[in-house]
C-alpha positions as CSV (number, residue, x, y, z in Angstrom):
1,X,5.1,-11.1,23.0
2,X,2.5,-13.7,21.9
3,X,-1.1,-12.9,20.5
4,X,-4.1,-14.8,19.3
5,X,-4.3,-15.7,15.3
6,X,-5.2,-12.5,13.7
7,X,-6.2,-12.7,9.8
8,X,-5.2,-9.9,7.5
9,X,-7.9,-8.9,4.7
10,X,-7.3,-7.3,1.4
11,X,-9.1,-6.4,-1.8
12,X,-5.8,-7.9,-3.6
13,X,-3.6,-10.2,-1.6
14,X,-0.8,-11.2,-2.6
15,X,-0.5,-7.6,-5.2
16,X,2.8,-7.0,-7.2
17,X,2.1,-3.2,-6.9
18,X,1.4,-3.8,-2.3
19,X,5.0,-6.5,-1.6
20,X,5.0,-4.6,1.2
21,X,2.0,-5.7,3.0
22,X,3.5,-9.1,2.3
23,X,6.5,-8.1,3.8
24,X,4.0,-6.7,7.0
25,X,2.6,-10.4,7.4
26,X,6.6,-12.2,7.0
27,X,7.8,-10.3,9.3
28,X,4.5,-10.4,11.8
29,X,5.2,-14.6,11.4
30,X,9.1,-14.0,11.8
31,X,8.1,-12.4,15.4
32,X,5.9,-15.4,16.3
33,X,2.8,-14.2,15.7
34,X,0.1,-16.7,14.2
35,X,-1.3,-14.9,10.6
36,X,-3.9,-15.7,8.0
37,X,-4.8,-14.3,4.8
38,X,-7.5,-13.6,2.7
39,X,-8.2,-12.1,-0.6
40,X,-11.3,-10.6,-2.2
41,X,-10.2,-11.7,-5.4
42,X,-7.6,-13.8,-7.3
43,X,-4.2,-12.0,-7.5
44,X,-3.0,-10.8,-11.6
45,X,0.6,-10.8,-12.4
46,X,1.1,-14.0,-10.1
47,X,3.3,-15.2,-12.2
48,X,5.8,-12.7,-12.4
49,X,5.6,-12.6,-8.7
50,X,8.5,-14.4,-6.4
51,X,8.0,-18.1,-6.2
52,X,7.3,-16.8,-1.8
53,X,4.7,-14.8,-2.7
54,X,3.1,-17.4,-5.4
55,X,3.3,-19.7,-2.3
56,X,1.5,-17.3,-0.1
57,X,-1.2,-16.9,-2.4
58,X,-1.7,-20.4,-2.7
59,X,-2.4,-20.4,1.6
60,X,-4.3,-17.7,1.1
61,X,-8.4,-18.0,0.9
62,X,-9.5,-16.4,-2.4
63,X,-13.3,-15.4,-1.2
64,X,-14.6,-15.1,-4.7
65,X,-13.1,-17.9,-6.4
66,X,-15.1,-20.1,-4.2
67,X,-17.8,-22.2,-6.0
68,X,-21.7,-20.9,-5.1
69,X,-22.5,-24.2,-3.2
70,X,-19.6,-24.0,-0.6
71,X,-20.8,-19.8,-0.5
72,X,-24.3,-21.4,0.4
73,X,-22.5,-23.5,3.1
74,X,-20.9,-21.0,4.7
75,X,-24.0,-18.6,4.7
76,X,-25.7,-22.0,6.5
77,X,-23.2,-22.2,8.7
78,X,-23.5,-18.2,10.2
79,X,-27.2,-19.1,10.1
80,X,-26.7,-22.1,12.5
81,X,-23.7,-20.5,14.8
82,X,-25.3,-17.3,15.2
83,X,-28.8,-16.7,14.1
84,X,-29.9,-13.5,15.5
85,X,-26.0,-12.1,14.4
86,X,-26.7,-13.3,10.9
87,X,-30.0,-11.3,11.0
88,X,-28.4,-8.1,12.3
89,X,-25.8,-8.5,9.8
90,X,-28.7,-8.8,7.0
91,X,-30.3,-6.1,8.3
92,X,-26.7,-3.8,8.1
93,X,-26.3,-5.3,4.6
94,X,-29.5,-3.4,4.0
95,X,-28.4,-0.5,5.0
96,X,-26.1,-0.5,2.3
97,X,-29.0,0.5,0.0
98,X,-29.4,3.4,1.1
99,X,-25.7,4.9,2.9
100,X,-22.3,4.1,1.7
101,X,-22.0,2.3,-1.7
102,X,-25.7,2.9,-2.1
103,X,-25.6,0.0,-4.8
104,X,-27.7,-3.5,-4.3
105,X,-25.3,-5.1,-6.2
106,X,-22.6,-3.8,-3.9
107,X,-24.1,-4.6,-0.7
108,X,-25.5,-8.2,-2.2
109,X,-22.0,-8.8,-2.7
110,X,-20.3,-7.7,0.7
111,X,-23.0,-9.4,2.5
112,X,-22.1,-12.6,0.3
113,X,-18.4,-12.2,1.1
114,X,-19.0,-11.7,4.6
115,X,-20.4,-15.2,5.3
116,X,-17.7,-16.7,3.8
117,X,-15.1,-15.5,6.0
118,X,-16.8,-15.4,8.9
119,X,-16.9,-19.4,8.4
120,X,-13.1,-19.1,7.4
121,X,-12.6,-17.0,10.8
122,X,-14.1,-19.5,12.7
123,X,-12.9,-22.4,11.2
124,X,-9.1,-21.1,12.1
125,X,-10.4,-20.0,15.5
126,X,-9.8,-16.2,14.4
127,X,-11.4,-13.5,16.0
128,X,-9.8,-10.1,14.9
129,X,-8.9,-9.1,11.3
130,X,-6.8,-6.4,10.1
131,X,-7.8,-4.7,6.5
132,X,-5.2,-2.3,4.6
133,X,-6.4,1.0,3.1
134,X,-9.6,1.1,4.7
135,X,-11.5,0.3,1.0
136,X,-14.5,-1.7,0.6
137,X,-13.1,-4.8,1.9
138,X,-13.9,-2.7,5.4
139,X,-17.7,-2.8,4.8
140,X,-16.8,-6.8,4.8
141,X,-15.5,-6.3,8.2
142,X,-18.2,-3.9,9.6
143,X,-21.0,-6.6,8.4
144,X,-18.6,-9.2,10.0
145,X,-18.5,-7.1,13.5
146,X,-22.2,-6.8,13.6
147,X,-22.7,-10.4,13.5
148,X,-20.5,-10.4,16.7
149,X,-17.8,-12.4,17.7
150,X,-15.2,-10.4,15.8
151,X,-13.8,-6.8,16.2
152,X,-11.4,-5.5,13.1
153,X,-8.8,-2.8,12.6
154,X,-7.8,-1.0,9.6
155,X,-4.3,0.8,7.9
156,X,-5.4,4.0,6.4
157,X,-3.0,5.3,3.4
158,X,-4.8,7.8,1.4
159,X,-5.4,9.9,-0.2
160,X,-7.9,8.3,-2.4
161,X,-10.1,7.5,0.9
162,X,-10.3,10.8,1.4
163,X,-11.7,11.9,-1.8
164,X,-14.8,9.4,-1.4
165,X,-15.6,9.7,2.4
166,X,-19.5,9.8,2.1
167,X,-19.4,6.9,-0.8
168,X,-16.2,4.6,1.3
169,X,-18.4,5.1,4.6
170,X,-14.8,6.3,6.1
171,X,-16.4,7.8,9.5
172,X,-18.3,4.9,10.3
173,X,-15.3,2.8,9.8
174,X,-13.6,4.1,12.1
175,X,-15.8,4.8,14.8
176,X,-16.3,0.9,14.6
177,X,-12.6,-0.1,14.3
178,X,-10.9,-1.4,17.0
179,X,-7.8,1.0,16.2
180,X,-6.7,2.5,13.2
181,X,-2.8,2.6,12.0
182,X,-2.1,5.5,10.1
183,X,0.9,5.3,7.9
184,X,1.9,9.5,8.0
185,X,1.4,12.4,10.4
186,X,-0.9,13.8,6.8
187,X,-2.4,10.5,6.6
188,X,-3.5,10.9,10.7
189,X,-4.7,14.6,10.4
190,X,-7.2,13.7,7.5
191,X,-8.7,10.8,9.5
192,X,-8.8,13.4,12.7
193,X,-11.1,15.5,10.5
194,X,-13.3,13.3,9.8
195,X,-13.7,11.5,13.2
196,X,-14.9,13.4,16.7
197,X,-12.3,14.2,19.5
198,X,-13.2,11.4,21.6
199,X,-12.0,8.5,18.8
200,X,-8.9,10.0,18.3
201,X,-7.3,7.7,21.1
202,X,-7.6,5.0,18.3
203,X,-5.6,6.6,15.8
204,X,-1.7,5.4,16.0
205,X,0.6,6.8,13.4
206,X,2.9,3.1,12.3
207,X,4.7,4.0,9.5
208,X,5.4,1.7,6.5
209,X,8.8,0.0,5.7
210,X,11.6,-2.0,4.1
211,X,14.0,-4.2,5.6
212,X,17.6,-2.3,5.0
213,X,19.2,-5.7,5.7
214,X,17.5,-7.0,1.9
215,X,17.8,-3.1,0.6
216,X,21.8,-2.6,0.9
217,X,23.1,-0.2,-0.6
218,X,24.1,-0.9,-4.3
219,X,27.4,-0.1,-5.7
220,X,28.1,3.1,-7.5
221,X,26.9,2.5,-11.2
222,X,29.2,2.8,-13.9
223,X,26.3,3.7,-16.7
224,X,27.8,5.1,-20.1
225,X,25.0,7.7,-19.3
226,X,23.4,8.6,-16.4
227,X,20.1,5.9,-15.7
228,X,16.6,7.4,-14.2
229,X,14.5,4.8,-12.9
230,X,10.9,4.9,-11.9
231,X,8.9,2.4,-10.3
232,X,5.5,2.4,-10.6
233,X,1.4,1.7,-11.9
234,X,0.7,3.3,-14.6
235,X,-2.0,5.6,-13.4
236,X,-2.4,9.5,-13.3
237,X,-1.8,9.4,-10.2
238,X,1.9,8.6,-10.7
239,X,2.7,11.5,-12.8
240,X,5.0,9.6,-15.2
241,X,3.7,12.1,-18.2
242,X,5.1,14.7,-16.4
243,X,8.3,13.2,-15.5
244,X,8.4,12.5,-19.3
245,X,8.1,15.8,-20.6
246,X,10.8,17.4,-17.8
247,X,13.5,14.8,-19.3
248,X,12.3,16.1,-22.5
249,X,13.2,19.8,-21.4
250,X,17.0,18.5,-20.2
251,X,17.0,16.6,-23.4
252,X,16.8,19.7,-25.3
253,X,19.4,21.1,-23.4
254,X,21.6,18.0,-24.4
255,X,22.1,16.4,-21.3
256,X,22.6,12.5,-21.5
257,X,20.9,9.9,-19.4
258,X,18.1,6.9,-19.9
259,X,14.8,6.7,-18.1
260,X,13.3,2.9,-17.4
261,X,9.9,3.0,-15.7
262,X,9.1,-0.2,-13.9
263,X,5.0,-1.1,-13.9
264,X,2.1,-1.5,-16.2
265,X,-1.1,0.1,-16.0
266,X,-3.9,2.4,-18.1
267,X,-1.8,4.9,-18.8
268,X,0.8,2.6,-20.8
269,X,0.3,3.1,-24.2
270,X,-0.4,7.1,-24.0
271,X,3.3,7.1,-22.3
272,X,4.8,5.0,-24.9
273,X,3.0,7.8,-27.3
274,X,4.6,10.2,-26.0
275,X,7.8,8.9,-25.8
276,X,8.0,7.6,-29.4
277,X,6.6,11.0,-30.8
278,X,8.6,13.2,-28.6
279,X,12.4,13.7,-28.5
280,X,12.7,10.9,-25.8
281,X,12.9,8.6,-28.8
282,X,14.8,5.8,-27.7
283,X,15.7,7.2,-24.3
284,X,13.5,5.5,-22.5
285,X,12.4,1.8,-21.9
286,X,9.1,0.1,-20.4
287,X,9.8,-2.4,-18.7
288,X,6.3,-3.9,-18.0
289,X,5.3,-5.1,-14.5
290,X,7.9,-7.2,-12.7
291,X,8.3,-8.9,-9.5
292,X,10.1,-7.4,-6.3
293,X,13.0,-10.0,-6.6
294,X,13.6,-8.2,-10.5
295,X,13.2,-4.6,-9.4
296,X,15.7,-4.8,-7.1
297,X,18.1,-5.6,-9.9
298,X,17.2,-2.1,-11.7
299,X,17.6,-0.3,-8.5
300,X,21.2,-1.9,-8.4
301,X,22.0,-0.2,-11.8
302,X,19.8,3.3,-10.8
303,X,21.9,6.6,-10.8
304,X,18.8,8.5,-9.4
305,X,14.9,7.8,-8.6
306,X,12.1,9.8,-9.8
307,X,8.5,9.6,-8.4
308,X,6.6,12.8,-10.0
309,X,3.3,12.0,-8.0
310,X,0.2,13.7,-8.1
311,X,-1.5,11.6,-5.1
312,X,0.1,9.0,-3.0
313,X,0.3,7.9,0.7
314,X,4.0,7.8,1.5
315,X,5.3,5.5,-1.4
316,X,7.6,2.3,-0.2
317,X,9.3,2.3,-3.4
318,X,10.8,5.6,-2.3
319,X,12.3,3.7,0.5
320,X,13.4,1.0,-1.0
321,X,15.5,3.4,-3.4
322,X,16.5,5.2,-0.3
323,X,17.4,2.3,1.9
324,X,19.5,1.3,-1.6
325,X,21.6,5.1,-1.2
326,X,19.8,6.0,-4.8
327,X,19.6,9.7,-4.3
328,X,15.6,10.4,-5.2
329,X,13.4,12.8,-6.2
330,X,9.2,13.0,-5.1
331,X,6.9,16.2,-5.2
332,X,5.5,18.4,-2.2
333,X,2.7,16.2,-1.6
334,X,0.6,14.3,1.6
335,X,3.3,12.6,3.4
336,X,6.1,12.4,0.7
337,X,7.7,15.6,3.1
338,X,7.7,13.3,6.3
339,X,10.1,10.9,4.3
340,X,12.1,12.9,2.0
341,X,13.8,16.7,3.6
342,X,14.4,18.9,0.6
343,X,17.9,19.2,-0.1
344,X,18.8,16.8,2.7
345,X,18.0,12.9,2.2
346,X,16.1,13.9,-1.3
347,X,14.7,16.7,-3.4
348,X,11.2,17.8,-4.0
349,X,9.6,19.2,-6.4
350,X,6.6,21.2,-6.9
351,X,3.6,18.5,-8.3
352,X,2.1,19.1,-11.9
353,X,5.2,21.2,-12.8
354,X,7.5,19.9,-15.1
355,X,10.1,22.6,-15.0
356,X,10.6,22.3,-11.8
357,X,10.9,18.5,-11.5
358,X,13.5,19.3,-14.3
359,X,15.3,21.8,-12.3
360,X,15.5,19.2,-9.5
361,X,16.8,16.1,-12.3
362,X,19.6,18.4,-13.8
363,X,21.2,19.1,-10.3
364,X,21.8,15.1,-9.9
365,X,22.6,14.5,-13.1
366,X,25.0,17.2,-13.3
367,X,26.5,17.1,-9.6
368,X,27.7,12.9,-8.4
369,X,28.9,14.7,-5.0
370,X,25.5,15.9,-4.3
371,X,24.0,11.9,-5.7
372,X,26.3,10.4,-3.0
373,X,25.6,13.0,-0.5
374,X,21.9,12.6,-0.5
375,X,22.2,8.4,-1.2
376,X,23.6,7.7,2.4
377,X,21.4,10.8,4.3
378,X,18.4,8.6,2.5
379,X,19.8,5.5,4.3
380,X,19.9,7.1,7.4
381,X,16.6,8.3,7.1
382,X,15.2,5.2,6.1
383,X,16.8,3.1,8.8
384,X,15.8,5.0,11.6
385,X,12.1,6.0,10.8
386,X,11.2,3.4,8.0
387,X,13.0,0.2,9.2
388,X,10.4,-2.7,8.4
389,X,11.2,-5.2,11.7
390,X,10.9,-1.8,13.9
391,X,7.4,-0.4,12.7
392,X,6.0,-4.3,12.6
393,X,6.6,-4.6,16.0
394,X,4.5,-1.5,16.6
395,X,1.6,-3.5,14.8
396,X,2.2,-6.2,17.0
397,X,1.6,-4.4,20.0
398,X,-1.2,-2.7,18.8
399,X,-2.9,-6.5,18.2
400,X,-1.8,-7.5,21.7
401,X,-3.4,-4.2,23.2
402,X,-6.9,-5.1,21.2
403,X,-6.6,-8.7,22.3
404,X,-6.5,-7.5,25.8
405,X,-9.5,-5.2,25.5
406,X,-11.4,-7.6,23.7
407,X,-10.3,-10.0,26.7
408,X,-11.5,-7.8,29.3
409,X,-14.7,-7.0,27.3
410,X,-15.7,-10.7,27.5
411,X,-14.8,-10.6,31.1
């Protein structure tokens, strides 16, 4: 199947916490298709990143680390290509005083960033570009499809878009989008509440994934104690303090094991509080942020997986530690229960309660059998329904069905 150059649009591109949307565009090229990238804003953490993705981000355009007179240019050059588009994309820059963002310094800025890849879209004859998680970096795109010439499509993840659907201009987003890949059956339903009947036809549910040919499974570890890994930000969101206070409750009951958590983030030095204060006292280890390339080597040596979330979509690191056979453990929220089957390819627990998540912890730490069990059903699960290669080539059909449309719009 061949397509037209598409461009992919994010806020952060390439993002050490979001490999797998670099992963998305490999393995988009890998099946021929023709992919450009752009970023809002210059990537952190670059260089702990894989010397691939340190590449990619030197191919990709960084819109705001270009200098004000080549900004100028490119507004010039909408102005010359397309003078009554540039004027209704003004005029819908406006708007943005008033709905949406509601912030002149917002909408000043999205209309700015708008000119400058609409002359990057043109200049690599690109007419349709694909955002992830349906943020701000959308309003680029809407103010892009106003000026004409270019239609856009969006992956939604949640939930955070759904807690700021007045503010994110969600509706509107996707009323204008040319299709909208939802990554869950959750993540679909929300966006169906918020859109009428008749757009629902635009809504496709492509799930995200890993590649279980790089995510083997690792060898059973031979730890001195048992090792708890978590990969993640930093953030509330990610419910590490509560993962640290249930290994606190098994600790009291003198059960042996180590916790490393993988990521930086806000919430780095109230953990390491905690930790140092608490009896977890030397138990645990921070790791810092690290590239994918290194976190694969701490799932290799990973007894189990803990991810005590509060909010998430469906989290790829959970696959990756699936797709690995690490038996893993996620709460009761969004779309974590369309990935993990209680008591079949993982456990669940019950989100914000730390008994519980240490209910769930003790039976893998005190049963291998039931580790091993649940390690290969994860694998099987992640295979069929989260393999990387499959899902892509769902995207890619999706971007040959809009080029079609857009071919027999023009027609």
């Amino acid at each position: 199947m061949t397509t037209r150059a598409i461009a992919y649009l994010c806020s952060e591109y390439p993002a050490i916490s979001h490999t797998f949307i670099y992963r998305e565009i490999e393995s988009l090229r890998k099946a021929g298709m023709s992919v450009h990238t752009a970023s809002i804003r210059k990537p952190s953490n670059l260089d702990v990143m894989t010397p691939d993705e340190q590449q990619e981000a030197g191919r990709t355009l960084m819109v705001l680390s270009m200098p004000l007179p080549q900004m100028l240019a490119a507004h010039l050059h909408c102005i010359k290509k397309n003078p009554t588009g540039y004027l209704r994309m003004a005029a819908s820059g406006l708007r943005l005083l008033t709905t949406g963002p509601k912030s002149p310094l917002k909408a000043a800025a999205y209309f700015a960033e708008a000119g400058i890849l609409l002359q990057w879209l043109h200049q690599n004859g690109v007419t349709h570009i694909h955002e992830h998680f349906a943020n701000p970096t959308a309003i680029v795109a809407i103010l892009m499809k106003t000026y004409g010439g270019i239609s856009y499509s969006i992956s939604v993840h949640g939930p955070d878009i759904f807690y700021t659907v007045d503010s994110a201009m969600l509706p509107e987003k996707i009323r204008k989008a040319a299709f909208v890949r939802c990554i869950s059956h959750y993540c679909k339903s929300q966006i169906m509440r918020l859109s009428e009947p008749q757009e629902w036809h635009k809504l496709h549910i492509v799930r995200c994934g890993v590649d279980p040919d790089l995510y083997t499974p690792r060898a059973e570890p031979e730890n001195p104690v048992p090792n708890i890994l978590c990969v993640g930000r930093l953030v509330p969101a990610k419910g590490q303090y509560i993962l640290l206070e249930a290994c606190g409750l098994l600790k009291k009951e003198g059960l042996e094991f180590h916790l490393t958590i993988v990521g930086d983030g806000p919430d780095k030095l109230i953990l390491e509080k905690a930790v140092n204060s608490g009896n977890m006292k030397g138990s645990a280890t921070f790791t810092g942020a690290l590239g994918q390339d290194k976190v694969r080597d701490y799932y290799q040596r990973a007894d189990l997986f803990v991810l005590a979330s509060f909010a998430e979509g469906v989290p790829v690191v959970l696959m990756e530690a699936m797709a690995k056979e690490i038996p893993v453990i996620s709460t009761r929220i969004t779309g974590i229960p369309e990935l993990i089957e209680h008591e079949k390819d993982g456990l669940l627990a019950t989100p914000g309660d730390a008994e519980d998540l240490a209910n769930q912890i003790r039976k893998l730490l005190t049963t291998p059998r039931l580790r091993r069990e649940l390690g290969v059903a994860g694998r099987k699960k992640v295979v069929t329904l989260y393999n990387q290669h499959t899902n892509n080539q769902q995207m890619a059909t999706l971007f040959h069905e809009e080029e079609l449309v857009s071919q027999r719009t023009r027609t």
